[in-house]
C-alpha positions as protocol buffer text, in pm:
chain_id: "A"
residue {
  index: 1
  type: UNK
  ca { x: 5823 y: 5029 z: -12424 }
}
residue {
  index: 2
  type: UNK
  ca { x: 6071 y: 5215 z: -12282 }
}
residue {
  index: 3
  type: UNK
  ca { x: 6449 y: 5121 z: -12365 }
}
residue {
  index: 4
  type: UNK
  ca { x: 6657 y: 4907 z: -12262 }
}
residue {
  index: 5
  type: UNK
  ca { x: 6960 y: 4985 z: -12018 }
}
residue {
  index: 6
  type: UNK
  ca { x: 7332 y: 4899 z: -12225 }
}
residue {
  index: 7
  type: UNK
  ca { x: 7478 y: 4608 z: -12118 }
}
residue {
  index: 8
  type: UNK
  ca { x: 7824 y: 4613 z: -12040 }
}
residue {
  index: 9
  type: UNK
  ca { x: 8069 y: 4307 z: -12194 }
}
residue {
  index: 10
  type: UNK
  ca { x: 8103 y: 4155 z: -11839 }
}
residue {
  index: 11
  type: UNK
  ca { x: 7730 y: 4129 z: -11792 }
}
residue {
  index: 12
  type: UNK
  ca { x: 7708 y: 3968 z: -12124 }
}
residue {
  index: 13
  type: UNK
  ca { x: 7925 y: 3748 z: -12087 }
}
residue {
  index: 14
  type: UNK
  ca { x: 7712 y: 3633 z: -11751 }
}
residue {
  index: 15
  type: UNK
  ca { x: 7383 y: 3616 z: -11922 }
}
residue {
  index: 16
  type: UNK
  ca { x: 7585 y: 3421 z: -12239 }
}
residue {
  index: 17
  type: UNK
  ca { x: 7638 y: 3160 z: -11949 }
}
residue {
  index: 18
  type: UNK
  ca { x: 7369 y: 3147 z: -11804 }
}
residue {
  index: 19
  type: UNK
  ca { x: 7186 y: 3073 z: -12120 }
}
residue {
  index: 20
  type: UNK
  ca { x: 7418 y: 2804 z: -12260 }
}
residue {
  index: 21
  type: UNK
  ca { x: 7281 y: 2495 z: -12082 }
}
residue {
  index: 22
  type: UNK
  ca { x: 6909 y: 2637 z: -12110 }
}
residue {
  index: 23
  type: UNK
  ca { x: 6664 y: 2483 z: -12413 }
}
residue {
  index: 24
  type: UNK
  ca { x: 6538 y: 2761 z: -12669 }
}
residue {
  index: 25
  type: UNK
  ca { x: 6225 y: 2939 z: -12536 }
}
residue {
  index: 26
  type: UNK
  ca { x: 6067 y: 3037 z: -12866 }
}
residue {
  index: 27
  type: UNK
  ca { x: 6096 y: 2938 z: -13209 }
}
residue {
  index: 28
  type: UNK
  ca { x: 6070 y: 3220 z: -13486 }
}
residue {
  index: 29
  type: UNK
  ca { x: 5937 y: 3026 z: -13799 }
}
residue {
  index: 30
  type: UNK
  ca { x: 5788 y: 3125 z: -14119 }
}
residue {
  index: 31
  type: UNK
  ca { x: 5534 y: 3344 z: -13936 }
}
residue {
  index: 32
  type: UNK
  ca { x: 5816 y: 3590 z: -13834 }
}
residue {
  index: 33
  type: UNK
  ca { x: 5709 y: 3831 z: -13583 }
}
residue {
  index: 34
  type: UNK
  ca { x: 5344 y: 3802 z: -13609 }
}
residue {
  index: 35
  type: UNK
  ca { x: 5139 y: 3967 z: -13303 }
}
residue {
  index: 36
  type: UNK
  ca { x: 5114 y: 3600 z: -13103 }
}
residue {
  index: 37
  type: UNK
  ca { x: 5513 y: 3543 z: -13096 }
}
residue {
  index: 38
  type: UNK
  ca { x: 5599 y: 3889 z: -12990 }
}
residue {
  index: 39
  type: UNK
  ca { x: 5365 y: 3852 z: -12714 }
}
residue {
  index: 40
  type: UNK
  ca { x: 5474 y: 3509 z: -12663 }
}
residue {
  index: 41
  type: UNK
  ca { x: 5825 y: 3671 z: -12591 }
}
residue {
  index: 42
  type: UNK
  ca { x: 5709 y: 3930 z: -12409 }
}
residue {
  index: 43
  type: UNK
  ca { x: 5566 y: 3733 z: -12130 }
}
residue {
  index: 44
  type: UNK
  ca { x: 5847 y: 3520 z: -12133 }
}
residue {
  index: 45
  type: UNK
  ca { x: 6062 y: 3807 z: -12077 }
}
residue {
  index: 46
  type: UNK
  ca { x: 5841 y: 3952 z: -11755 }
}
residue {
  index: 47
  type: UNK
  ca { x: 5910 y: 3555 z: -11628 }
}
residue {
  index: 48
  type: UNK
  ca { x: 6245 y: 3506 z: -11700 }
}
residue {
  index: 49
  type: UNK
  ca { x: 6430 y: 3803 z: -11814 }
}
residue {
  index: 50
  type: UNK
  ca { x: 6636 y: 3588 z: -12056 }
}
residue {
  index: 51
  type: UNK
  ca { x: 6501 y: 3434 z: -12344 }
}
residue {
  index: 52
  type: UNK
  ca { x: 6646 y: 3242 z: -12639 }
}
residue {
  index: 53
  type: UNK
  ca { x: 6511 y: 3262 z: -12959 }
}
residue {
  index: 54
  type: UNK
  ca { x: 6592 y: 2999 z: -13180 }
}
residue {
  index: 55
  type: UNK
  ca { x: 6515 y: 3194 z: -13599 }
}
residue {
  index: 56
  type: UNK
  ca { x: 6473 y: 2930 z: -13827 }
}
residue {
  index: 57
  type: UNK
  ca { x: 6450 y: 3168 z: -14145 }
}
residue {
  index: 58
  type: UNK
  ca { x: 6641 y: 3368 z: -14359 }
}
residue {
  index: 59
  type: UNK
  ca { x: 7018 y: 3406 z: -14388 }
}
residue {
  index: 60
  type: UNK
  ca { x: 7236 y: 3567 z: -14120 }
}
residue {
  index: 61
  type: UNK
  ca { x: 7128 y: 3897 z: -14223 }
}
residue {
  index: 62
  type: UNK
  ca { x: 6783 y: 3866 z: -14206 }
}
residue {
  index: 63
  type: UNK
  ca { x: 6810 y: 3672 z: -13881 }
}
residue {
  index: 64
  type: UNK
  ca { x: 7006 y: 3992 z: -13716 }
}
residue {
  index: 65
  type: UNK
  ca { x: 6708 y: 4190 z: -13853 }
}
residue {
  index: 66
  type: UNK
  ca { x: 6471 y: 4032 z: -13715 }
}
residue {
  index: 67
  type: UNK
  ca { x: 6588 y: 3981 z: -13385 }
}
residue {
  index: 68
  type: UNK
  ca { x: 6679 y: 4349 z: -13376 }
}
residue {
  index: 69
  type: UNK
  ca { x: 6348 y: 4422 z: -13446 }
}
residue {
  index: 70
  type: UNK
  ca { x: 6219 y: 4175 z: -13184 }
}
residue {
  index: 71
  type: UNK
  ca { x: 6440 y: 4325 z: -12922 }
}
residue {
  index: 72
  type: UNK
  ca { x: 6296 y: 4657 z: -12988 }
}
residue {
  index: 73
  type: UNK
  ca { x: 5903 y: 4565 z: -12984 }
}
residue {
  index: 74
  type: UNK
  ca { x: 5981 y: 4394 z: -12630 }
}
residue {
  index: 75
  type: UNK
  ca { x: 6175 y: 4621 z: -12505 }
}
residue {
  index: 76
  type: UNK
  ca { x: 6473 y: 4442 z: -12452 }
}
residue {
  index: 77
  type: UNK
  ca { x: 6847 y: 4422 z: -12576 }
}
residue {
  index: 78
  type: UNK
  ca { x: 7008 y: 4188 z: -12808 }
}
residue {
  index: 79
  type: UNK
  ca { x: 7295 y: 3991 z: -12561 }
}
residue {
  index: 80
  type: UNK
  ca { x: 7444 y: 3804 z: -12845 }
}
residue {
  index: 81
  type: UNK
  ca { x: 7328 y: 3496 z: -13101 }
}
residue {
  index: 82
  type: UNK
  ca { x: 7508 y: 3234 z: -13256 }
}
residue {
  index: 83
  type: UNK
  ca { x: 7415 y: 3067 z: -13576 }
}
residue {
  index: 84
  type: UNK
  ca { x: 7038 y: 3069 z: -13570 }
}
residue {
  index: 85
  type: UNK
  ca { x: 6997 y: 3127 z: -13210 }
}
residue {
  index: 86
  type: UNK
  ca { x: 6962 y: 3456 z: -13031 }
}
residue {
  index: 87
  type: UNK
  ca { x: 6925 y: 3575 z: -12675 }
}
residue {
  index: 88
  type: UNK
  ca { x: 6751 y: 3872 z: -12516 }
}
residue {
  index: 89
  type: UNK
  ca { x: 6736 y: 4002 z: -12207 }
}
residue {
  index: 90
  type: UNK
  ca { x: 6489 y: 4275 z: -12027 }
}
residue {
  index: 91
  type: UNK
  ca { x: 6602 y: 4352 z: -11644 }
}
residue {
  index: 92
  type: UNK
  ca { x: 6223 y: 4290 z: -11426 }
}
residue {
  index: 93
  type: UNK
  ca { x: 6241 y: 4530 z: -11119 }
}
residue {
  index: 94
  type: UNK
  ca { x: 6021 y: 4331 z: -10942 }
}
residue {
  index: 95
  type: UNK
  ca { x: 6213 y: 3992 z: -10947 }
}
residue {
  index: 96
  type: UNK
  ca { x: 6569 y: 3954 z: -10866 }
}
residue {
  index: 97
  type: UNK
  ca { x: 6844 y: 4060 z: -11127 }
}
residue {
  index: 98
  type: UNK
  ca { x: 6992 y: 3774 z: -11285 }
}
residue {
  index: 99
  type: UNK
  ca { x: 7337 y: 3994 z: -11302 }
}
residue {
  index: 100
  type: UNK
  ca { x: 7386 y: 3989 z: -10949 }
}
């Protein structure tokens, strides 16, 4: 994958909105980031450019990790997380930018 394009804090912000009211799109379990859920997210991300990721294990630490990690198997960049919830985002050139 090739990476992702920095963010800048406005466009965060946006996406950070845009997410709030949304449901969590995947749920990172006990598995962790077995082959099925990164391609899970994957797809998710060529649909809807923004997904949130609730991580229901480890402590804060290993939660960053892993999403880090998830971010860069997909391709995508880490917008922010809160708690145990995490959002990514991956810009698809052939649907409409969700920053516009």
């Amino acid at each position: 994958m090739e990476d992702a394009p920095q963010l800048k804090g406005a466009d965060r912000s946006k996406l950070r909105g845009l997410a709030m009211r949304r449901g969590d799109d995947a749920t990172l379990g006990k598995g962790g980031l077995a082959g099925g859920f990164v391609s899970n997210v994957d797809d998710l991300l060529k649909r809807e450019q923004l997904v949130k990721v609730r991580l229901l294990v480890g402590e804060r630490a290993e939660r960053a990790r892993l999403l880090d990690e998830l971010a860069a198997r997909v391709g995508a960049e880490v917008v922010g997380s809160t708690g145990k919830t995490g959002l990514l985002y991956r810009r698809n050139p052939e649907m409409a930018s969700l920053l516009r």
